[in-house]
C-alpha positions as semicolon CSV with decimal commas, in nm:
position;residue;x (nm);y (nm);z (nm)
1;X;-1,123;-0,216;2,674
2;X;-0,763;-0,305;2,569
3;X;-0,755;-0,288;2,198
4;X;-0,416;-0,344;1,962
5;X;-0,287;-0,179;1,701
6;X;-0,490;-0,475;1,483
7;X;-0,778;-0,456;1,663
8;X;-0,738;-0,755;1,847
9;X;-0,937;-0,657;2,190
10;X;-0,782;-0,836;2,476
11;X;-0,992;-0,993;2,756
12;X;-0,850;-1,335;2,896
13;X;-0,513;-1,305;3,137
14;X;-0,289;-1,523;3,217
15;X;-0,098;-1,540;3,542
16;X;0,183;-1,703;3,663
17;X;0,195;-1,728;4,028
18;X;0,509;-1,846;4,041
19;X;0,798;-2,021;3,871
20;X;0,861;-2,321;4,089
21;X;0,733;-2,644;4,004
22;X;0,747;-2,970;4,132
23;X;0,835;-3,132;3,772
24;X;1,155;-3,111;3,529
25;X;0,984;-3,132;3,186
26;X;1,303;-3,018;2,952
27;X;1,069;-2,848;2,760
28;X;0,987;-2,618;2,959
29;X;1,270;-2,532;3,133
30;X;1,677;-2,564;3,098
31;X;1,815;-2,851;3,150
32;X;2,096;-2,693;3,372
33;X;2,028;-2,572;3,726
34;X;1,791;-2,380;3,768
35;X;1,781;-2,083;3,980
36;X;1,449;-1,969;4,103
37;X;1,389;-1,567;4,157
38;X;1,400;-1,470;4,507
39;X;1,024;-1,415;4,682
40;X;1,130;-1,063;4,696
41;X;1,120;-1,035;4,326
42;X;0,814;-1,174;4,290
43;X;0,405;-1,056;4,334
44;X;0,268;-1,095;4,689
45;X;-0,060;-1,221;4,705
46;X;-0,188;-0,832;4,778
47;X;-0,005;-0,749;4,481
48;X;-0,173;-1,040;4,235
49;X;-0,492;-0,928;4,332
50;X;-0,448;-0,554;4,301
51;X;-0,295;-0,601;3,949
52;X;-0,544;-0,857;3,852
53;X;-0,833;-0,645;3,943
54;X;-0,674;-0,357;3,745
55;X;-0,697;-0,583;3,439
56;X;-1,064;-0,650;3,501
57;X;-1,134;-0,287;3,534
58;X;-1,000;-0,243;3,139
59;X;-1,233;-0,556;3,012
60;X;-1,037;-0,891;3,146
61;X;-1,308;-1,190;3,167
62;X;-1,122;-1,496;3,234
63;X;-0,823;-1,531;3,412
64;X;-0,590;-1,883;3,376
65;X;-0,365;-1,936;3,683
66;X;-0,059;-2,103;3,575
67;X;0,297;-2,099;3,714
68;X;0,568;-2,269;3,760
69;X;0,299;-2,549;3,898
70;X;0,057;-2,289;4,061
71;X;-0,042;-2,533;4,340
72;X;0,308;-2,541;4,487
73;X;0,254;-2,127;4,593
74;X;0,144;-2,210;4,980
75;X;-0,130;-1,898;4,941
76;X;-0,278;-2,058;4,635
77;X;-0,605;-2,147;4,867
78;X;-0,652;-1,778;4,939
79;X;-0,542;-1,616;4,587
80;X;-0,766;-1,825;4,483
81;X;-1,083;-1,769;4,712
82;X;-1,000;-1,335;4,649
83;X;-1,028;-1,409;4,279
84;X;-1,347;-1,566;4,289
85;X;-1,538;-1,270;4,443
86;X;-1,415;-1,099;4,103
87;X;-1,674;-1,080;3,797
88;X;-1,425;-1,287;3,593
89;X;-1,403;-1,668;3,497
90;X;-1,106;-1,842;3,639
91;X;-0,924;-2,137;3,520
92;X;-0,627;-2,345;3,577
93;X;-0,374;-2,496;3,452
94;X;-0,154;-2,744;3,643
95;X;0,055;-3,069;3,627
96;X;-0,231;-3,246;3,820
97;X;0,007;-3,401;4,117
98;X;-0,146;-3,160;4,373
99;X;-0,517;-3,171;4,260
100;X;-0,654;-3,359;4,534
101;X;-0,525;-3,137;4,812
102;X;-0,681;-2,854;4,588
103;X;-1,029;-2,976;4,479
104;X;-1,259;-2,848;4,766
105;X;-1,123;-2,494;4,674
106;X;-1,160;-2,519;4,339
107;X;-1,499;-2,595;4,373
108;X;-1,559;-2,367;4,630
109;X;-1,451;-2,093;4,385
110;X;-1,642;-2,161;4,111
111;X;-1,333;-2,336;3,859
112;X;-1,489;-2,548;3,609
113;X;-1,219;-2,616;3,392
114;X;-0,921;-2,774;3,467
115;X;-0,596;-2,814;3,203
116;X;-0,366;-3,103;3,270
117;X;-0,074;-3,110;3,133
118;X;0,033;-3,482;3,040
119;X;0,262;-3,567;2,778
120;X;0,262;-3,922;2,776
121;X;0,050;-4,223;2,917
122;X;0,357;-4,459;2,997
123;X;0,520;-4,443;3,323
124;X;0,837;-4,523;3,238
125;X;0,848;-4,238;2,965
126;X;0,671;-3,997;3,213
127;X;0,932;-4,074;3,482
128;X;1,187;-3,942;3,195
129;X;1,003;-3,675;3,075
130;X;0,893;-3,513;3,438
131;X;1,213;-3,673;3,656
132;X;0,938;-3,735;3,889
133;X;0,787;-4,091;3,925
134;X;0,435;-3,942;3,979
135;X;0,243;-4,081;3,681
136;X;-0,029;-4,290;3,905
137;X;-0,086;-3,961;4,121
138;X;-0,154;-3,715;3,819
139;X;-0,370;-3,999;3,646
140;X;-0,607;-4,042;4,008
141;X;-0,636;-3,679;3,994
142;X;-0,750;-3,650;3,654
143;X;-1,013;-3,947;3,749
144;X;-1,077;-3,720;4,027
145;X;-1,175;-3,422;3,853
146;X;-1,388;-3,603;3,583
147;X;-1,566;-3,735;3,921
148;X;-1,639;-3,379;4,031
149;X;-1,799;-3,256;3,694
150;X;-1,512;-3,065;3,618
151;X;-1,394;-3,004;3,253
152;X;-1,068;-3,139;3,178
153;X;-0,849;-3,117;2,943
154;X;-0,535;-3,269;2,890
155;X;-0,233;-3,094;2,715
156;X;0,025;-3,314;2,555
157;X;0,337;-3,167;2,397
158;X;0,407;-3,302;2,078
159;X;0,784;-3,412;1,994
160;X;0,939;-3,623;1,733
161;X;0,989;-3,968;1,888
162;X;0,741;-3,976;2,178
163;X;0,433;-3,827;2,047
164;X;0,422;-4,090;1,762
165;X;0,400;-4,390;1,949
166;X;0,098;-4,300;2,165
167;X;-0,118;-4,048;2,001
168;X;-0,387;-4,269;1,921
169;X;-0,406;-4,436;2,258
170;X;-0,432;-4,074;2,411
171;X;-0,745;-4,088;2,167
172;X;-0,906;-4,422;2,292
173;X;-0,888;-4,317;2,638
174;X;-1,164;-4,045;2,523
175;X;-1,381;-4,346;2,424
176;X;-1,504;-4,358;2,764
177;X;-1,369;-4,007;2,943
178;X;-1,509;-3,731;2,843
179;X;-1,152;-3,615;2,846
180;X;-1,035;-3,332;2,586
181;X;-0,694;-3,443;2,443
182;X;-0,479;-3,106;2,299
183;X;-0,177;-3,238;2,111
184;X;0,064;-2,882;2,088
185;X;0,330;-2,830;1,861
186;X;0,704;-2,787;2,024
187;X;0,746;-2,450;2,031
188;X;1,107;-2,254;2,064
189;X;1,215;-2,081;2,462
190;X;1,525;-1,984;2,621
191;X;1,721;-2,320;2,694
192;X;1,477;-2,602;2,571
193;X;1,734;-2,704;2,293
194;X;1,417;-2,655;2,036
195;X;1,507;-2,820;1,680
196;X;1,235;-2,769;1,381
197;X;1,287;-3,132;1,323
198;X;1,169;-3,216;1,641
199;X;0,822;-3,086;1,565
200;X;0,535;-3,317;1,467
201;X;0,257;-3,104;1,335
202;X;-0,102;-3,142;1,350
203;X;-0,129;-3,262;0,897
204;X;0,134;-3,505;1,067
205;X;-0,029;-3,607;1,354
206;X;-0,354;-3,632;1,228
207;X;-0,229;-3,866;0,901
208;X;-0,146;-4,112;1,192
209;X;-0,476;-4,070;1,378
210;X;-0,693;-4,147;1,052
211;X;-0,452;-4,464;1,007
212;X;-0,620;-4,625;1,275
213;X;-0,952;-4,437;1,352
214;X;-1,210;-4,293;1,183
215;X;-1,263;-3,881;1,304
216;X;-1,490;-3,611;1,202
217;X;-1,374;-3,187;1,290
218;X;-1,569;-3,009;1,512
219;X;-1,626;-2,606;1,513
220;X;-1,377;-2,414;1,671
221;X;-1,489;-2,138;1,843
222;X;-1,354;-1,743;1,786
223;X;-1,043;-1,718;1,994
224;X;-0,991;-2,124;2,001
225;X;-0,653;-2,168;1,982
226;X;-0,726;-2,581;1,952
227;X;-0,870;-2,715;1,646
228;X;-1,116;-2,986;1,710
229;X;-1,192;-3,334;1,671
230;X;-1,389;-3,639;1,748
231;X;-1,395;-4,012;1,701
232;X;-1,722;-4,041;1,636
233;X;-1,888;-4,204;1,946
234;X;-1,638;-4,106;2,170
235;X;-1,715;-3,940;2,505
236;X;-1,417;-3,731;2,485
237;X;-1,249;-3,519;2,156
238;X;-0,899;-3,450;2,062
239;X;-0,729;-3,112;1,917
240;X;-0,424;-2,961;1,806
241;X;-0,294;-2,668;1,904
242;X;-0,078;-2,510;1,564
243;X;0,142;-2,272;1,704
244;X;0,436;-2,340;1,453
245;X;0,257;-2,507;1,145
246;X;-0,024;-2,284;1,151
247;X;-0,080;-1,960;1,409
248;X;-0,351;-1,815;1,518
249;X;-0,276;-1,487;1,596
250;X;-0,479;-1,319;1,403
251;X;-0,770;-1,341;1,689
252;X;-0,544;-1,336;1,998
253;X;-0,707;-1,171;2,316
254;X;-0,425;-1,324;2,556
255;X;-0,226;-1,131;2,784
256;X;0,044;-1,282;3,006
257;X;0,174;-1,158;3,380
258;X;0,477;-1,291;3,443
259;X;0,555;-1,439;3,847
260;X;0,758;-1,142;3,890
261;X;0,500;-0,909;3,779
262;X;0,575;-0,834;3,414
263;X;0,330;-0,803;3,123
264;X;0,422;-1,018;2,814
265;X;0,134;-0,939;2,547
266;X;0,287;-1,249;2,356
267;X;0,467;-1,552;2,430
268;X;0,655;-1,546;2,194
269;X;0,758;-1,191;2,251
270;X;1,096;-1,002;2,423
271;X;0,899;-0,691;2,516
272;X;0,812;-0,692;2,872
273;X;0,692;-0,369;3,077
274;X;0,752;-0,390;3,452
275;X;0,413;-0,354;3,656
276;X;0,478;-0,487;3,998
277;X;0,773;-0,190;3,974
278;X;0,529;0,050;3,942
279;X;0,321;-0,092;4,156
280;X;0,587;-0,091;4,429
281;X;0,649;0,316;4,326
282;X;0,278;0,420;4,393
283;X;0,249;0,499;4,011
284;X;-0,050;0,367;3,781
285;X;-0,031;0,060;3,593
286;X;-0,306;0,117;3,356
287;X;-0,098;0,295;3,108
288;X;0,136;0,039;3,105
289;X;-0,108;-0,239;3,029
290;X;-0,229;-0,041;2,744
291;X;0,085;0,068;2,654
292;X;0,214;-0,338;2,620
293;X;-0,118;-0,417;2,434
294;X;-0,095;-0,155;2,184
295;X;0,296;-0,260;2,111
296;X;0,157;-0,644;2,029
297;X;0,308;-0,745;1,724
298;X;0,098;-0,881;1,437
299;X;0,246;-1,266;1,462
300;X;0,451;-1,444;1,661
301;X;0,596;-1,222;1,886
302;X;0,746;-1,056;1,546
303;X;1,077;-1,287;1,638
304;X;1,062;-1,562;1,383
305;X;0,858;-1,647;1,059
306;X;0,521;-1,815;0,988
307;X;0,731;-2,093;0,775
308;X;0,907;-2,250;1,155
309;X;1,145;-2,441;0,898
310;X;1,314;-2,146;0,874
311;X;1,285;-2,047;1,273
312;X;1,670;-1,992;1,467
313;X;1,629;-2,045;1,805
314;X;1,946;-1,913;1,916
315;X;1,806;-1,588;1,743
316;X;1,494;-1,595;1,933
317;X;1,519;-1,366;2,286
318;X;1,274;-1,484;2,503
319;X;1,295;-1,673;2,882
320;X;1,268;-2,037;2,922
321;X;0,828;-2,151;2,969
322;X;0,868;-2,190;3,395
323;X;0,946;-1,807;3,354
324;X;0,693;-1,669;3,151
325;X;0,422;-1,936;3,245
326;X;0,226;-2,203;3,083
């Protein structure tokens, strides 16, 4: 079991397999050139799967592959088939462009829930946002998964002066998809240019849902970082994810391993210990994972206040979202 000094007990992992993607979002990464870590730097697939059973063996349940875009890794078919003979859940999360090459694996290994991440609904604006005019290929795939019973939800990242305009026709699309919208705050990395006034929070968000629809809150589960909602009717629900307005860190159980084989026990947080460097020197790793759990600061990576009105950015040390993962 991987207990903090808070007693937060940590059992969900999530790994970045690498931190290539296929998509620009400037939220996620610098706007400058980027300069992707050599393969040499980063985990093998032997080396994923050692450290991710490792995990399992202290009390990991679920495991999220991210990247990057984790479908662009050419093993992804195999990591993915080795991870499903684990006893652990496995999820994904992905930009949705690659899904269809993907789905018979998926399946295959047992993933039931998909994440999405879409930030708007308008081609024109995704073609902006992305730099990639793939809006009608990550919209079929979504279709696709709702046709094969999977679970999707669909993360939109919520900032001032594109978030407004649409929010409530990311809700009526749930009137007949059993879609699950997440609307999450803009949160502060390495390069992203991150203002507080570009953050829309959920009070704000949801003042402009009630405008035009009538919604009723669901119960959020323990360890739900999304708080819930429903038109009632609706196939689908909506949530916000509060990272700046309102954290949740109080009942974290998320660990993070980076592409190159780091352990971030926040994302928010500076502290990294190097476990694909032990790995590489023969030495354990499991004192390392417990050693990075039990350093977990109480909120927020202990970087910046709750009130993010008052947050720095250029104070914040962290690296930019494609390098820690999503």
């Amino acid at each position: 079991m991987l207990q903090d000094s808070f007693g937060r007990i940590h059992d969900y992992l999530r790994i970045s397999l690498t931190d290539h993607c296929n998509f620009r979002c400037s939220y996620c990464m610098p706007v400058e050139e980027m300069e992707w870590m050599p393969s040499s730097k980063l985990m093998s697939k032997d080396e994923i799967l050692n450290l991710a059973e490792t995990f399992i063996s202290l009390g990991v349940k679920k495991i999220r592959l991210t990247g990057g875009e984790p479908l662009v890794r050419k093993e992804f078919p195999e990591i993915l088939e080795r991870l499903a003979s684990f006893p652990v859940e496995l999820t994904l999360t992905t930009n949705g462009v690659l899904i269809d090459k993907h789905i018979e694996n998926l399946k295959k290994a047992g993933v039931r829930s998909v994440n999405v991440s879409l930030d708007t609904l308008n081609r024109e604006k995704f073609l902006k946002l992305t730099r990639r005019d793939q809006f009608d290929q990550v919209w079929n795939n979504i279709l696709l998964l709702l046709q094969e019973d999977f679970r999707v939800k669909v993360n939109a990242v919520a900032i001032h002066g594109v978030i407004e305009e649409e929010i409530c026709d990311f809700l009526k699309i749930t009137e007949k998809l059993p879609l699950h919208v997440r609307f999450i705050e803009f949160m502060p990395f390495a390069g992203n240019h991150w203002q507080s006034k570009k953050v829309v929070t959920a009070a704000q968000m949801l003042e402009l849902v009630k405008k035009d629809l009538e919604v009723i809150k669901l119960e959020d589960k323990k360890h739900d970082t999304a708080k819930k909602y429903q038109v009632p009717g609706f196939a689908g629900t909506f949530a916000f994810i509060t990272t700046m307005s309102e954290h949740f860190c109080g009942e974290c159980n998320r660990m993070r391993l980076t592409a190159d084989g780091k352990i971030k026990n926040c994302l928010f947080g500076k502290e990294e210990l190097d476990l694909l460097g032990a790995l590489r020197k023969g030495e354990a790793v499991e004192s390392l994972i417990r050693l990075a759990v039990s350093r977990k600061h109480a909120a927020l990576g202990g970087q910046f206040s709750q009130d993010y009105l008052q947050a720095n950015p250029d104070s914040i040390e962290n690296r930019s979202m494609i390098n820690i993962g999503g």
